[in-house]
C-alpha positions as CSV (number, residue, x, y, z in Angstrom):
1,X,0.0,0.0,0.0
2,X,1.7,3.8,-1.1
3,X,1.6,5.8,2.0
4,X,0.7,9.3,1.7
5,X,3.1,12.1,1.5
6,X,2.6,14.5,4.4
7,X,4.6,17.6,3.6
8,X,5.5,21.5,5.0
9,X,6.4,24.1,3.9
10,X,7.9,26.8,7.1
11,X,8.4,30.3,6.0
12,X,9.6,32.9,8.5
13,X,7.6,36.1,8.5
14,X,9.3,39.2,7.3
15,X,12.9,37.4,8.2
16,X,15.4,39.9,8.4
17,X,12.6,43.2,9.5
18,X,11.8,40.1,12.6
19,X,15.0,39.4,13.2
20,X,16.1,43.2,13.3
21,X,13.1,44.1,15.5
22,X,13.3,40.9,18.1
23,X,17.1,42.1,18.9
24,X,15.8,46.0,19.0
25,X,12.2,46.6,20.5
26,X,12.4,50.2,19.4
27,X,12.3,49.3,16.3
28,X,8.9,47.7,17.0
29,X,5.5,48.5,15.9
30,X,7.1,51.4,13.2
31,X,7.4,50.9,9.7
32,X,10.9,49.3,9.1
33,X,12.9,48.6,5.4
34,X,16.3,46.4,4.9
35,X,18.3,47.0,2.3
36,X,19.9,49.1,0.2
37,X,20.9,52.7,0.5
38,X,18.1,55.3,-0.7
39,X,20.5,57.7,-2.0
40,X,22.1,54.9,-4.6
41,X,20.3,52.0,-6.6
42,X,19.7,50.2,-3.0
43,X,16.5,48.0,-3.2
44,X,14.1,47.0,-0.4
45,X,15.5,42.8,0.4
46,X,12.2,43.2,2.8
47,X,10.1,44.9,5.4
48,X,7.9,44.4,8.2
49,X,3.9,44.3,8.3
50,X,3.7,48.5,9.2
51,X,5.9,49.3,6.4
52,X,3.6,46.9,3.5
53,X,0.5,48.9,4.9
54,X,1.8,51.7,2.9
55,X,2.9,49.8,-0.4
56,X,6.2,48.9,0.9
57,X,7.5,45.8,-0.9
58,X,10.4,43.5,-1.3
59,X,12.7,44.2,-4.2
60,X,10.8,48.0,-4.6
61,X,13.7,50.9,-4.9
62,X,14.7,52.2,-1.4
63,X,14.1,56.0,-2.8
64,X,10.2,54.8,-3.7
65,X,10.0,52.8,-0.4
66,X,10.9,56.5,1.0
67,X,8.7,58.1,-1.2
68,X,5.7,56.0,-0.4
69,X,6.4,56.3,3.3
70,X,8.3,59.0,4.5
71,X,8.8,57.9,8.1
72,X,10.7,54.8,7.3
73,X,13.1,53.5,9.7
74,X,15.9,51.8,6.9
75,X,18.4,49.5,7.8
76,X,21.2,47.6,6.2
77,X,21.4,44.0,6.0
78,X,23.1,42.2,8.9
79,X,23.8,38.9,6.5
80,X,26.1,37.0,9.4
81,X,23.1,37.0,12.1
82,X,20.7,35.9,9.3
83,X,22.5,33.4,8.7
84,X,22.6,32.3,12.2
85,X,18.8,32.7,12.9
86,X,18.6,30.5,9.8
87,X,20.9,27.7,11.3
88,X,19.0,27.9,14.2
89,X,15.6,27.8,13.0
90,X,16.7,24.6,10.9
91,X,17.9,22.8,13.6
92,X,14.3,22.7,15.0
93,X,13.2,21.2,12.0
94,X,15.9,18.5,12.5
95,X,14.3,17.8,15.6
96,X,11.3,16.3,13.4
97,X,12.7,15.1,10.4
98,X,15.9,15.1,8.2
99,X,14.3,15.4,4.6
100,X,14.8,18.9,4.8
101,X,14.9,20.9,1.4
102,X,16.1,25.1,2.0
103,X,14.6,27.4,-0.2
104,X,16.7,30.1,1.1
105,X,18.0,31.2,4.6
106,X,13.8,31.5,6.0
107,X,12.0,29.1,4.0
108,X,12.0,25.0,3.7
109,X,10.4,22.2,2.8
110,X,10.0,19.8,5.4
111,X,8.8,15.7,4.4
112,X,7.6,14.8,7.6
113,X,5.9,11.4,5.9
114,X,7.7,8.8,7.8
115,X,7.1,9.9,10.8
116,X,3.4,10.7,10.5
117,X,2.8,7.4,8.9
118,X,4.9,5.5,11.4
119,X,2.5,6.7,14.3
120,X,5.4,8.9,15.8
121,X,3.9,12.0,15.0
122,X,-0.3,12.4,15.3
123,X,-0.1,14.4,12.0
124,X,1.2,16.5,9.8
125,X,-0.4,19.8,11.7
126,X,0.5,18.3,15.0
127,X,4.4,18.8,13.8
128,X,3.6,22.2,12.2
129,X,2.0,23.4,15.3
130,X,4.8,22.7,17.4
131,X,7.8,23.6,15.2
132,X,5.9,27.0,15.0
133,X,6.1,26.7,18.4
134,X,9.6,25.9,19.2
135,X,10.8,28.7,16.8
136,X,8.6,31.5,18.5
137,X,9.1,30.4,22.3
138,X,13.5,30.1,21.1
139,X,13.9,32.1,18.4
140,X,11.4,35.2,18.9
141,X,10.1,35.7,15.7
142,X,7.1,34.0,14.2
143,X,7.3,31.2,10.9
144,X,4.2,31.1,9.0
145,X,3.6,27.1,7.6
146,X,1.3,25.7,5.2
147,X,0.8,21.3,5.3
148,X,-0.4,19.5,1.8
149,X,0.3,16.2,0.5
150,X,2.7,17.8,-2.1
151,X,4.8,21.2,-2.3
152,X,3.2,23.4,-4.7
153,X,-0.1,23.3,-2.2
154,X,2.1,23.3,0.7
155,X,4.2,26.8,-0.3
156,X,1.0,28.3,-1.4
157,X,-1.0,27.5,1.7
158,X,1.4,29.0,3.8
159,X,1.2,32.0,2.5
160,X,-2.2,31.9,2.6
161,X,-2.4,33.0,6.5
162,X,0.5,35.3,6.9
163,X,1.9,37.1,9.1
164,X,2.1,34.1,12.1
165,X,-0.7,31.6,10.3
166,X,-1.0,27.7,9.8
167,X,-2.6,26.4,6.5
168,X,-3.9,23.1,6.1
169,X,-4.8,21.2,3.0
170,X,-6.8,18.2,3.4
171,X,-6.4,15.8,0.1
172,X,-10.4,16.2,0.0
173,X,-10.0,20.0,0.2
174,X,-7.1,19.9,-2.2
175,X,-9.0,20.2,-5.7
176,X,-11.8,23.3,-4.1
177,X,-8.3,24.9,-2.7
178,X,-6.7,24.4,-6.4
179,X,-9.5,25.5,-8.3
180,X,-9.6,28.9,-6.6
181,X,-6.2,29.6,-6.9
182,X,-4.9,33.4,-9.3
183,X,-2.9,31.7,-12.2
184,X,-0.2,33.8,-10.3
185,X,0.2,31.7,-7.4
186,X,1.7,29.0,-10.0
187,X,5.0,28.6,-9.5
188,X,6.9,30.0,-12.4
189,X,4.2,32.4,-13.5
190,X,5.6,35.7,-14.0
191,X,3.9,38.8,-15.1
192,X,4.7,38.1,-18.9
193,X,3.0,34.8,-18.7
194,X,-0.1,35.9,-16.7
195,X,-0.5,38.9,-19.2
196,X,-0.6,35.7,-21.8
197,X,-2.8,33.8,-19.8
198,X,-4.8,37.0,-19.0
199,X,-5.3,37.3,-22.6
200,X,-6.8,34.3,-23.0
201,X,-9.2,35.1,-20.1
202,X,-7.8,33.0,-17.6
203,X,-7.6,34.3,-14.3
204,X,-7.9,31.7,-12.2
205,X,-7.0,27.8,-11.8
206,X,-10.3,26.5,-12.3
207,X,-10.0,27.8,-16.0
208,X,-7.4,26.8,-16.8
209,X,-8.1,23.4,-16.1
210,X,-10.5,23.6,-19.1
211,X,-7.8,23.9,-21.6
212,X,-6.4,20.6,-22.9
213,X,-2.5,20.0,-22.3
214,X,-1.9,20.4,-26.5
215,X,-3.1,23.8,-26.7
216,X,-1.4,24.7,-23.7
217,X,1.9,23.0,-25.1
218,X,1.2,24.6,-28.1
219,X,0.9,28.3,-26.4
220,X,3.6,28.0,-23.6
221,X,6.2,25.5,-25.0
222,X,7.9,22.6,-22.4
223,X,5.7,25.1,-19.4
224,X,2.7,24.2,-21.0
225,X,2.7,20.6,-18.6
226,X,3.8,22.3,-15.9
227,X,0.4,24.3,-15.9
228,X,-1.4,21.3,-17.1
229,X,-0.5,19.3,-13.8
230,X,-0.1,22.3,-11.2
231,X,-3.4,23.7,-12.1
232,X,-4.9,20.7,-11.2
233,X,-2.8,20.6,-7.6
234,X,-0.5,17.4,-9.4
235,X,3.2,17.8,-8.1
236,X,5.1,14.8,-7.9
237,X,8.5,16.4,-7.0
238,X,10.2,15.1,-3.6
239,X,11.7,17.2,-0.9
240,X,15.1,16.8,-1.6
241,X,17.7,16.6,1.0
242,X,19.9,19.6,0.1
243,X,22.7,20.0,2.7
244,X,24.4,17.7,5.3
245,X,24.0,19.1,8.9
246,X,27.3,21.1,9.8
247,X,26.5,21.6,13.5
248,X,23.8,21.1,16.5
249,X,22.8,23.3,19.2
250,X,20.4,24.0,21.8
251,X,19.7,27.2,23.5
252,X,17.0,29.6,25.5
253,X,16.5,33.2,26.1
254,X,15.7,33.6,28.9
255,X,12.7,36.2,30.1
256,X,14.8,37.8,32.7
257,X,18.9,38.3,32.2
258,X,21.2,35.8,34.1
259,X,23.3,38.3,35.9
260,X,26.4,36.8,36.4
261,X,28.8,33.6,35.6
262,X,27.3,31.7,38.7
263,X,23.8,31.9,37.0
264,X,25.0,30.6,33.5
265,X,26.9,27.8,34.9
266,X,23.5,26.8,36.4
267,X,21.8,26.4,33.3
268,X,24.2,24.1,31.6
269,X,23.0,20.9,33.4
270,X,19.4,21.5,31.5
271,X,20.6,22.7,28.0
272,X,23.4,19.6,28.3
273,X,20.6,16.7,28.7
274,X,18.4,18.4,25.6
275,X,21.7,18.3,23.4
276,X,22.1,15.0,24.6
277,X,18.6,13.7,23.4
278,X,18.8,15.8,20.4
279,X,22.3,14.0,19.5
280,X,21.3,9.9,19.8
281,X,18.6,11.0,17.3
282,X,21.3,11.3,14.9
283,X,23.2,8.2,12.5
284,X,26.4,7.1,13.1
285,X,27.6,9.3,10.4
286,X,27.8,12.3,12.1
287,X,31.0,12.6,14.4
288,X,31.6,15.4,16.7
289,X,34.4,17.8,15.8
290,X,34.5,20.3,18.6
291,X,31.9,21.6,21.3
292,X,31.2,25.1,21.2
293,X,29.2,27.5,23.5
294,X,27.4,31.0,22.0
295,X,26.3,33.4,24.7
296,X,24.0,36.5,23.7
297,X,24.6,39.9,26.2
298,X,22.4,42.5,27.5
299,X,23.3,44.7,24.8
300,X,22.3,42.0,22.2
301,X,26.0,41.7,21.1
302,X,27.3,38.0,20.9
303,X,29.8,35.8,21.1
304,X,30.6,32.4,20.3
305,X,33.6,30.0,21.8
306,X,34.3,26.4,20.8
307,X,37.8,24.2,21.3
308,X,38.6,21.6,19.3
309,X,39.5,18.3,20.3
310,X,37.9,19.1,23.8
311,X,35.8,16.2,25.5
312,X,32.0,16.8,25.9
313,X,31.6,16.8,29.8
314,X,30.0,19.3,32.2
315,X,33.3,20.6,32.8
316,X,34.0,21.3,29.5
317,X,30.9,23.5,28.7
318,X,31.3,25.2,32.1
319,X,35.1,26.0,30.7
320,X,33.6,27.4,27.4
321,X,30.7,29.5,29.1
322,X,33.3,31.5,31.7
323,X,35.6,32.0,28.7
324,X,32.9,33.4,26.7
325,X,31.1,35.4,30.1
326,X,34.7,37.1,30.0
327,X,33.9,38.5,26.9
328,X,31.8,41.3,28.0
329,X,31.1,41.2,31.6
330,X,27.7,41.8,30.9
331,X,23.8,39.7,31.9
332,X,23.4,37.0,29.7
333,X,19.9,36.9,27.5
334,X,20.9,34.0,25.3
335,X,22.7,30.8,26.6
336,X,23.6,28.1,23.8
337,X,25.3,24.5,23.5
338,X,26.4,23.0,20.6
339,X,28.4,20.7,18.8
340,X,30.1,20.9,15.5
341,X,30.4,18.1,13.3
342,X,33.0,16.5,11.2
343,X,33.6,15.6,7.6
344,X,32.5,12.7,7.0
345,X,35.6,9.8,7.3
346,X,37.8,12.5,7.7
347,X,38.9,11.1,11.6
348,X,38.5,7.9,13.1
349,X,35.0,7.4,14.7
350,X,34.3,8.8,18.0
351,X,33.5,5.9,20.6
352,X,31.6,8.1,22.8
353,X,29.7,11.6,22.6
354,X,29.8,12.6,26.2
355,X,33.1,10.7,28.2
């Protein structure tokens, strides 16, 4: 018997603007760009919810954005702590599967089939639910997630509830949902081919399933099958595993600072069993490299400490944590253990994780 595909597709709400805003409150609730610079050819790479209320949009001209709202608060890209959000936001989705496919540093695909059909997950919304949940409750910004039985429903649905929204798509609701859909929301449907389609007097899904796959061959060449199938919710494609995982971490922010060493060391016991669990999940392929430490300060600067060839004790993540406290002398808002990985057969196996 072919068991059904249960897949999601995450995408974090305006990533960068969140990001930006989570690690500056000020900056919260006022209409906020990142991007370029107004003055050159600097382009808006995206912008919070207040911002789009006045016509703000990604990839507009920073000198428009301006023009369209005057009190803009602009910002340039911070690429490095993007990148680390994004790291950390797919470790969570490791914690419920490994067929992971990026789409770039704030969206995925996520195949969450074997475990849903194996009885180790309730469902498919059950895991979206809860990985929306791990990211706002560790992360501090909000991932909006749509759940389908194949990716072209799953990364329109969850855009469908945005900013903070969950989409589901039955396999009963999945042809009504379809038929509904702007020829737009096709993937690959640009504005020259919706002025085509527009042309022809298609608007929506649901007419364009009345054309027959020669004609639409015929007008649109090899994408003539793609809107054949897609307008009729058909999408066989798999999530495809993109990237070996480089590292693993576990951290919290804490609702009050930790003012001093003594209250750091005290949360390593805690943050050591989770990266423990999180770690015999793993194959035998992954080896541990190094353990490493990140701590985030008052002043929402960070820093990050690792040694290589260092056991994987209590001791040594105390060791790493007063090293990295040293840093700054400051309260601590964000405590983090990790591990980095090696190559694969680049050293000899490593009998045992934590000596």
């Amino acid at each position: 018997m072919k068991q059904q595909r249960h897949i999601i597709h995450c995408d974090a709400d305006c990533f960068y603007a969140s990001v930006e805003m989570r690690d500056d409150p000020d900056l919260r609730g006022r209409p906020l760009a990142i991007g370029g610079e107004a003055k050159g050819r600097g382009v808006v790479a995206t912008c919070n919810y207040e911002a789009r209320r006045f016509g703000v949009r990604s990839a507009m001209p920073m000198a428009y954005a301006r023009r369209l709202c005057p009190g803009i608060l602009t910002m340039r890209p911070n690429m490095e702590k993007y990148r680390d959000v994004s790291r950390q936001m797919q470790d969570i989705f490791y914690r419920y599967t490994d067929i992971i496919e990026p789409l770039s540093l704030d969206e995925a695909f996520l195949d969450v089939s074997l475990g849903v059909n194996e009885g180790r997950f309730k469902d498919a919304k059950s895991v979206a639910e809860a990985i929306r949940q791990d990211v706002s409750s560790e992360l501090q910004i909000t991932v909006s997630a749509g759940v389908a039985s194949n990716k072209f429903i799953a990364k329109v649905a969850s855009d469908w509830q945005k900013p903070d929204g969950l989409t589901i798509v039955s396999d009963t609701e999945q042809a009504e949902f379809v038929a509904a859909l702007p020829v737009n929301k096709i993937y690959g449907v640009g504005k020259v081919t919706e002025q085509k389609l527009l042309s022809m007097g298609i608007t929506h899904c649901h007419q364009l399933q009345t054309m027959d796959l020669e004609l639409l061959q015929k007008k649109f060449g090899s994408f003539g099958q793609r809107l054949y199938d897609l307008s009729r919710g058909r999408d066989h494609r798999a999530v495809e595993r993109s990237r070996r995982r480089k590292s693993l971490s576990v951290e919290h922010t804490f609702a009050s600072d930790l003012p001093d060493l003594d209250a750091c060391i005290e949360q390593i016991p805690e943050l050591l069993n989770s990266l423990q669990k999180r770690l015999t999940a793993l194959d035998d392929s992954y080896l541990i490299a190094k353990p490493f430490v990140k701590l985030k300060f008052h002043d929402f600067s960070s820093t990050t400490v690792e040694k290589q060839g260092a056991d994987y004790s209590l001791n040594t993540y105390q060791d790493l944590v007063a090293e990295a406290f040293e840093r700054a002398f400051q309260p601590v808002r964000l405590l983090g253990l990790g591990v980095r990985f090696r190559e694969p057969e680049s050293e000899p196996p490593q009998s045992d994780l934590f000596a």
